[in-house]
C-alpha positions in Angstrom: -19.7 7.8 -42.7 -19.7 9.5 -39.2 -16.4 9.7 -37.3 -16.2 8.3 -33.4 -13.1 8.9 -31.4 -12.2 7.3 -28.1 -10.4 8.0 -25.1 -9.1 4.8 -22.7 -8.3 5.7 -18.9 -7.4 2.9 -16.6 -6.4 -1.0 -16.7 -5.7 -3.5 -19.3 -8.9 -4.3 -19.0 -10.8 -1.2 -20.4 -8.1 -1.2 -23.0 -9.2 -4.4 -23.9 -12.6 -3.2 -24.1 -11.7 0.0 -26.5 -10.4 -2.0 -28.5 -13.4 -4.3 -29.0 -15.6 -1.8 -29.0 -13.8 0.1 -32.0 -14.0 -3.0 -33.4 -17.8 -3.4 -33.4 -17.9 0.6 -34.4 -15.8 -0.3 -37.4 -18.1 -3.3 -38.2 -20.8 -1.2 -37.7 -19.8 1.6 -40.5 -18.4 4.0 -38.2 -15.2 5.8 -38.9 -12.5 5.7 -35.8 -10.1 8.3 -35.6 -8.1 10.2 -33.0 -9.3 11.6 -29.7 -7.7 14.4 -30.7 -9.6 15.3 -33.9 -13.1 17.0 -34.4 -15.6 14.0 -34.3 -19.5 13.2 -34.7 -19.2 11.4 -31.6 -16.6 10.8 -28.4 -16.5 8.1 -26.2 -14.8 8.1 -22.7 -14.2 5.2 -21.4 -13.7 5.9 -17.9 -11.7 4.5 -14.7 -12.8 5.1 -11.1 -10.1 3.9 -9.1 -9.0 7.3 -7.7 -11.3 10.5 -7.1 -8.3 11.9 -9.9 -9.5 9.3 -12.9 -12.9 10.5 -12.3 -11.9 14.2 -12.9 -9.6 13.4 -15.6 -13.0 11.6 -16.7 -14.6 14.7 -16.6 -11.9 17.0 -18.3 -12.1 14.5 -21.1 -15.8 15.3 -21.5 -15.2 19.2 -21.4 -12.2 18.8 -24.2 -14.7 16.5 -26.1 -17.3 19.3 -26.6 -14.9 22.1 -27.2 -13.1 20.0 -30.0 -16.4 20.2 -31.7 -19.6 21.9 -29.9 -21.8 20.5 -32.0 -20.7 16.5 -30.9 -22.3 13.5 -29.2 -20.4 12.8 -26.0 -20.8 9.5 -24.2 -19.6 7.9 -21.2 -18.9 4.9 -20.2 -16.4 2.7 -18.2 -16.1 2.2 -14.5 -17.0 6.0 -13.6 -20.1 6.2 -15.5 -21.1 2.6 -13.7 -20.1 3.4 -10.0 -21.8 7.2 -10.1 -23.6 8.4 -13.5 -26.3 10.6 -11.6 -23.0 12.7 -10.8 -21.8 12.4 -15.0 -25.8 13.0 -16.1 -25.5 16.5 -14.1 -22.5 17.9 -16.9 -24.0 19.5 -19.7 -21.4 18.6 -22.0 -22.5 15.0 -21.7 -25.2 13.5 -23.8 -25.3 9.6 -22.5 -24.1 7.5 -20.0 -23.4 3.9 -20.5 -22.6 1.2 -18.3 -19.6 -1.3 -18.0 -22.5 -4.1 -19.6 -23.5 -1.6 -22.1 -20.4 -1.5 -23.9 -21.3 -5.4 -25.2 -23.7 -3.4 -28.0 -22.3 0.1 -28.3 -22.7 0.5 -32.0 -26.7 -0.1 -30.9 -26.9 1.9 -28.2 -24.6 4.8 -29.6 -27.1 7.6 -30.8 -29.7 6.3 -27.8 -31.8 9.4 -26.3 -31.4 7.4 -22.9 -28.7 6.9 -20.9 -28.5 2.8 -19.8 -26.7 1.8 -16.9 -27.3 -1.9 -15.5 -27.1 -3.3 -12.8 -23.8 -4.6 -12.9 -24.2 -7.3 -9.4 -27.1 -8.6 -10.9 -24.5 -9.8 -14.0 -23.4 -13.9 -13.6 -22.0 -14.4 -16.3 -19.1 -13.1 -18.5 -19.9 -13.2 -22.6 -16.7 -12.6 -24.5 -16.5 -9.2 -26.5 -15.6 -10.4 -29.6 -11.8 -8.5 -30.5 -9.5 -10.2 -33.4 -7.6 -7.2 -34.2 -5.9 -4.5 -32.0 -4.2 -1.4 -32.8 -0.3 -2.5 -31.7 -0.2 -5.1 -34.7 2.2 -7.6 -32.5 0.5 -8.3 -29.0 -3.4 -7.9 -27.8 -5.0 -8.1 -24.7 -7.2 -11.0 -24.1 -10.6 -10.3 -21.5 -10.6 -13.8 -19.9 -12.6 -12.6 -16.8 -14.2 -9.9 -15.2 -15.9 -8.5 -11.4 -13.9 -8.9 -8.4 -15.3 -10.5 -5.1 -12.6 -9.3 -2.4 -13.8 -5.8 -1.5 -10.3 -4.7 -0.4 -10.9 -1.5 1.6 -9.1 0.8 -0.3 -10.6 -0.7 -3.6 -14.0 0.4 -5.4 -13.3 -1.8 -8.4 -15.9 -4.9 -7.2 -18.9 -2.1 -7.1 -18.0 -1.3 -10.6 -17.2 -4.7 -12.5 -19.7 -6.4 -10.2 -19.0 -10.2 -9.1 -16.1 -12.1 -10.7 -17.4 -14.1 -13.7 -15.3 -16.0 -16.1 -15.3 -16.3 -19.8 -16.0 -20.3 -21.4 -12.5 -21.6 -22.2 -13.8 -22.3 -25.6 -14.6 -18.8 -26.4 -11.0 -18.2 -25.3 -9.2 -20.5 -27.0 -11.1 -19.4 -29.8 -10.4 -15.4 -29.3 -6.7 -16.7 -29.1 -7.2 -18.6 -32.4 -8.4 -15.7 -34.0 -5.7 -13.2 -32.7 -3.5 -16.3 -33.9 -5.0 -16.0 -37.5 -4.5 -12.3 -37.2 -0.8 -12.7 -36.8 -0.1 -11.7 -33.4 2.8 -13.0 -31.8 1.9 -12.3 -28.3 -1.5 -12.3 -26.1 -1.7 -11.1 -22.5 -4.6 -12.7 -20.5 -6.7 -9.5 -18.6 -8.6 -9.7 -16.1 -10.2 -8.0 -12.9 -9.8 -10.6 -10.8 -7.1 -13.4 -12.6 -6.7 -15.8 -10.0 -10.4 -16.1 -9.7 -10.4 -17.6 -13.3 -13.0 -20.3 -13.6 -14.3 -20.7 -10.2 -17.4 -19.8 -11.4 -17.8 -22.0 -14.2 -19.6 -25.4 -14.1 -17.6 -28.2 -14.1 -14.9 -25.1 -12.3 -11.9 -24.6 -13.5 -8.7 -22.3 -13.0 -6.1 -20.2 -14.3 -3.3 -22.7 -14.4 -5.6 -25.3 -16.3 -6.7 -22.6 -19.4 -3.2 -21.0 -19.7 -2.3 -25.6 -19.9 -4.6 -25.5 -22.5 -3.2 -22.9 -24.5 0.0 -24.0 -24.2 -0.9 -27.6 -25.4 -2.5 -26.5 -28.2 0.6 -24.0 -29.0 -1.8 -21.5 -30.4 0.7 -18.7 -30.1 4.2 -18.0 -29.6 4.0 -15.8 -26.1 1.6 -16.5 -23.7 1.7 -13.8 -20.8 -0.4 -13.6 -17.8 -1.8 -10.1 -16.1 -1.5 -9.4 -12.4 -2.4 -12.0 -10.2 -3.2 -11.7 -6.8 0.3 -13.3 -4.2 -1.7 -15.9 -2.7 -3.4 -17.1 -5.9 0.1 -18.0 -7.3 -0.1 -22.0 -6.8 2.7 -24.3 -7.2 1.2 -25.8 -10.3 1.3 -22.6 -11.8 5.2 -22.0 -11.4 5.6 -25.5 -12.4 3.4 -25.1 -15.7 5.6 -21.9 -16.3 8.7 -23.6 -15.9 8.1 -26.2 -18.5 5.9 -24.2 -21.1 7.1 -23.4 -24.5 4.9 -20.8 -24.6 4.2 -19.0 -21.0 6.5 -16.1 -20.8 8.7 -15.2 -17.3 6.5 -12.4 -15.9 4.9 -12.0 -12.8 2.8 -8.9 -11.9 1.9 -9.1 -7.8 -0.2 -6.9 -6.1 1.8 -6.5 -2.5 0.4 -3.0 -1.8 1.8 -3.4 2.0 4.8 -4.8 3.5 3.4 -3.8 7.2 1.1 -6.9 8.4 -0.9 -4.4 10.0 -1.6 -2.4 7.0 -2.2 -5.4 5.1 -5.0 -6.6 7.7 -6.9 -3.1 7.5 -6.6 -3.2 3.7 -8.6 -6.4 4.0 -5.7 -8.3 2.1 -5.4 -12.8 3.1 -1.8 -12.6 3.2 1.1 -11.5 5.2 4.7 -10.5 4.5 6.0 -13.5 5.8 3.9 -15.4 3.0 4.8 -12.6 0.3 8.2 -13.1 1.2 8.1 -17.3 0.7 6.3 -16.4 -2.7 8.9 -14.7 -3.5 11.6 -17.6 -2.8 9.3 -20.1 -5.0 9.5 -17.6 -7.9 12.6 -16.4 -8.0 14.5 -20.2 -7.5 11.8 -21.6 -10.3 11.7 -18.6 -12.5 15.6 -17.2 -12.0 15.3 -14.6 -15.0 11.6 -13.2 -14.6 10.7 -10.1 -14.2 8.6 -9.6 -11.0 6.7 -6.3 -10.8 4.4 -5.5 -8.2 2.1 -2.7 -6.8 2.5 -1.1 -3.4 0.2 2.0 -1.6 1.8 4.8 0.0 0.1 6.1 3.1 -2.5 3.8 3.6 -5.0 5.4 6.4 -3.4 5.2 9.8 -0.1 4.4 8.3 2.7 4.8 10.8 6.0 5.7 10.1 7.0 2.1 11.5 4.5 0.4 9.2 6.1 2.5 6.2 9.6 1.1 7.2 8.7 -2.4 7.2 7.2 -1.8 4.1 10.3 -0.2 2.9 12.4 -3.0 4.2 10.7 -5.9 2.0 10.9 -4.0 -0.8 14.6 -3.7 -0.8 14.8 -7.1 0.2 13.2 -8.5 -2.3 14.5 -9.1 -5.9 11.7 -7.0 -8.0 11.8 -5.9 -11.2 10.0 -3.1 -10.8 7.7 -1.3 -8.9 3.9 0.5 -9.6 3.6 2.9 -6.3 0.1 4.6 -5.3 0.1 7.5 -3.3 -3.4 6.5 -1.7 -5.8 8.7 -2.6 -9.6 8.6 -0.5 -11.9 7.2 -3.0 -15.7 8.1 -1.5 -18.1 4.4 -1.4 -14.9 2.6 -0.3 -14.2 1.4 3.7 -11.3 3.5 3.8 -12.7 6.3 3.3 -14.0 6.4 6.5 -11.5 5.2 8.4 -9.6 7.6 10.7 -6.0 9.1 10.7 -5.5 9.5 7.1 -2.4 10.2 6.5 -1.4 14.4 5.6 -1.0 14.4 1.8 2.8 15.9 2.2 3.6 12.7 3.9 2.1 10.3 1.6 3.8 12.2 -1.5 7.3 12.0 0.5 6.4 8.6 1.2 5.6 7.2 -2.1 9.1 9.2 -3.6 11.2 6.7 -1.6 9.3 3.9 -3.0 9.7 5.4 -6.3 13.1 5.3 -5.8 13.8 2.2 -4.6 11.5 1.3 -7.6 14.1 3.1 -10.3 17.0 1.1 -8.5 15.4 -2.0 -8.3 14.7 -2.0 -12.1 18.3 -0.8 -13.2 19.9 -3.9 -11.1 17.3 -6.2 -12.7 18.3 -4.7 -16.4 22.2 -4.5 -15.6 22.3 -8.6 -14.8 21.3 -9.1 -18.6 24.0 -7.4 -20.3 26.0 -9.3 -22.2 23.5 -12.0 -22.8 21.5 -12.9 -25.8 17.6 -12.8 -25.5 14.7 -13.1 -28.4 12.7 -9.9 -29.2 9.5 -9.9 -30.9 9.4 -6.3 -32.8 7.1 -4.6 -32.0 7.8 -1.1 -33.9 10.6 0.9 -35.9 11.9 4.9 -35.6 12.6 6.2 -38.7 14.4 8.9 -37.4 17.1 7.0 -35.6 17.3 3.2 -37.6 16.2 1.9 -34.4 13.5 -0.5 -33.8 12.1 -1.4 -30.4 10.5 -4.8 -29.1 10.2 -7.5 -26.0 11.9 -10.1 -24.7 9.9 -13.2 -22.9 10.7 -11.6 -19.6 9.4 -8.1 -20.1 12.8 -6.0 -21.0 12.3 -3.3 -23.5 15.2 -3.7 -26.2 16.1 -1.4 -29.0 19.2 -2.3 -31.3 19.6 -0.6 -35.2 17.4 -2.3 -37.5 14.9 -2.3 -40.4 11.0 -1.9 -40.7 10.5 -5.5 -42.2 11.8 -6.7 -38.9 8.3 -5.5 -36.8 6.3 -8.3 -35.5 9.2 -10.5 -36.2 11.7 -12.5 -33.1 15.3 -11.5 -33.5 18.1 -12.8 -31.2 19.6 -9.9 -29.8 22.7 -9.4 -27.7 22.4 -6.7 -25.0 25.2 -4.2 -24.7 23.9 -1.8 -22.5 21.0 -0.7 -20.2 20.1 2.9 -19.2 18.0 1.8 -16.4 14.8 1.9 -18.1 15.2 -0.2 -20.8 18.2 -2.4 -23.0 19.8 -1.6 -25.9 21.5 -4.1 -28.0 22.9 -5.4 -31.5 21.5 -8.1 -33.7 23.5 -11.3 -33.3 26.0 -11.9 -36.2 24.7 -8.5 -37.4 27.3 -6.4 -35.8 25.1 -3.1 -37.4 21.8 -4.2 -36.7 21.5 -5.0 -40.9 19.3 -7.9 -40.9 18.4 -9.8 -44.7 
């Protein structure tokens, strides 16, 4: 049985695609095991949203073949679609395989030839078949993929191609089978969320396939990946309000709070609209968590354009922050636009948002204490007693407890925060002892 290890940079999306391609590899006789270990064969399945994930690609590569010289090293992933004439140059690399590729990668595996399609030329989205995944209590869920905005900053729609949308059958059926499997908890991925079924004849969106899902009560938490702020319709808040299933948890890509920047980044929203959002959710959803993503030193980024973006952050009641020190990433439009911004400045820059990030998140944590929330488990530390899980809106809880308890839903009572996460008791378990 040959072994085949793989490494996972990037999105929810490429981990949803490791996943299904270790799948396939086990269906196929392969034996998976650790990155880490000697293998027969490594794959790295790349991201290329920075010029840093494509080196970290290529230090991958170059650990790969000293962990055992005598390996077959493959890439694959966003990288190895966007630029594999620069990956086919390394001589640690035997193959490159495309994003489409990865859809028969136990076939194409020991392939002399590297394959790389041609991703724009792709219309249509078939689902990679996953009904397992290696965190036992929640999966990941591809629903779509491709991306039609060509944000400036972005590379992503050159990579994934057009946004194309899976058949809801085949994803009420991938959520059946995850069901089967006994996972608690499924997270719809995509590139492109909102985009969800525009593509699909009769259309359809977002707000209708998560109405299906919860209709049919498939699974216990339904969560939904980042959508983009102007994509967030008032059927949507209202399907989340009333779902059994749908959990509180909003992940909005902001990136700006200057309307100038936003304009050069190519984004069809201002702050004054990000800002209303914001109202809607917050007065229909009182107890989600809202994350959102924000760039740092944008090109041409004044310091006035960094305050405003600094004021609607503290303004507004997130949960947490994801900051991005903008890095040039070559192909894109702003990579050649002028006054980039000197890198001491953006790192200065994006530590203040980092910081108002690690405030935000302890005030959204502090407001639960005291209150009693349902966790689904999702693992147990022997050395402390402890085990560790999820409420519906996204806090991380740990409270004394038993391994029998993972992939379970216990009410907990939270008794403290540490600004990261909760900690908490059982309820009418004083010491965590559940029966």
């Amino acid at each position: 049985m040959k072994r085949v290890a793989i490494s996972t940079l990037g999105c929810k999306t490429n981990q949803f695609e490791s996943a299904a391609m270790i799948e396939q590899l086990k269906a196929a006789g392969y034996l998976v095991v650790p990155f880490t270990e000697s293998s027969d064969i490594y794959i790295v399945n790349s991201c290329t949203v920075t010029a840093r994930t494509d080196a970290e690609t290529r230090r991958l590569i170059r650990r790969a073949r000293r962990l055992n010289p005598d390996s077959r090293i493959i890439a694959t992933g966003c990288y190895a679609q966007v630029a594999p004439g620069e990956l086919e140059k390394m001589p640690e690399l035997d193959c490159v395989l495309g994003n489409q590729e990865k859809q028969n990668i136990s076939d194409l595996l020991e392939s002399a030839e590297h394959s790389v399609s041609d991703i724009n030329a792709i219309s249509t989205a078939e689902p990679l078949k996953l009904t397992s995944f290696a965190e036992h209590t929640r999966a990941f869920l591809q629903i779509q993929n491709g991306c039609n905005s060509f944000c400036a900053y972005c590379i992503v729609p050159y990579a994934r191609g057009r946004s194309r949308s899976v058949k809801t059958d085949d994803i009420l059926q991938g959520m059946r089978d995850l069901a089967d499997n006994d996972f608690k908890e499924v997270v719809l991925t995509g590139i492109h969320l909102g985009a969800y079924g525009l593509d699909l004849t009769p259309a359809t969106s977002l707000t209708s396939l998560a109405g299906n899902i919860d209709t049919e009560g498939i699974v216990p938490r339904l969560r939904i990946g980042s959508i983009e702020p102007n994509e967030v319709s008032e059927e949507l808040l209202k399907l989340m309000t009333t779902s059994k299933c749908i959990c509180p948890h909003l992940h909005l890509p902001l990136q700006s709070g200057s309307d100038s920047v936003l304009k050069r980044m190519g984004r069809p929203y201002t702050s004054s609209f990000f800002r209303n959002l914001m109202a809607q959710v917050s007065a229909a959803l009182p107890d989600a968590f809202i994350g959102a993503d924000v760039i740092a030193g944008f090109p041409g980024e004044t310091e006035e354009e960094f305050k405003e973006t600094v004021q609607l952050l503290e303004e507004m009641p997130f949960s947490d922050l994801h900051v991005f020190p903008y890095s040039s990433r070559p192909g894109t439009r702003a990579a050649g636009m002028p006054e980039h911004v000197p890198a001491w400045i953006v790192t200065e820059r994006a530590a203040r948002l980092r910081s108002i990030a690690k405030l935000k998140k302890s005030v959204f944590l502090e407001r639960f204490i005291g209150r009693e929330f349902d966790i689904l488990v999702q693992g147990y530390n022997n050395k402390n007693g402890n085990c560790k899980g999820l409420s519906r809106n996204y806090i991380s809880v740990s409270f004394p407890g038993s391994k029998s308890l993972v992939n379970k839903v216990v009410s907990i009572l939270i008794t403290s925060s540490n600004g990261e996460e909760c900690s908490g008791i059982a309820v009418n378990h004083p010491q965590g002892i559940t029966i």
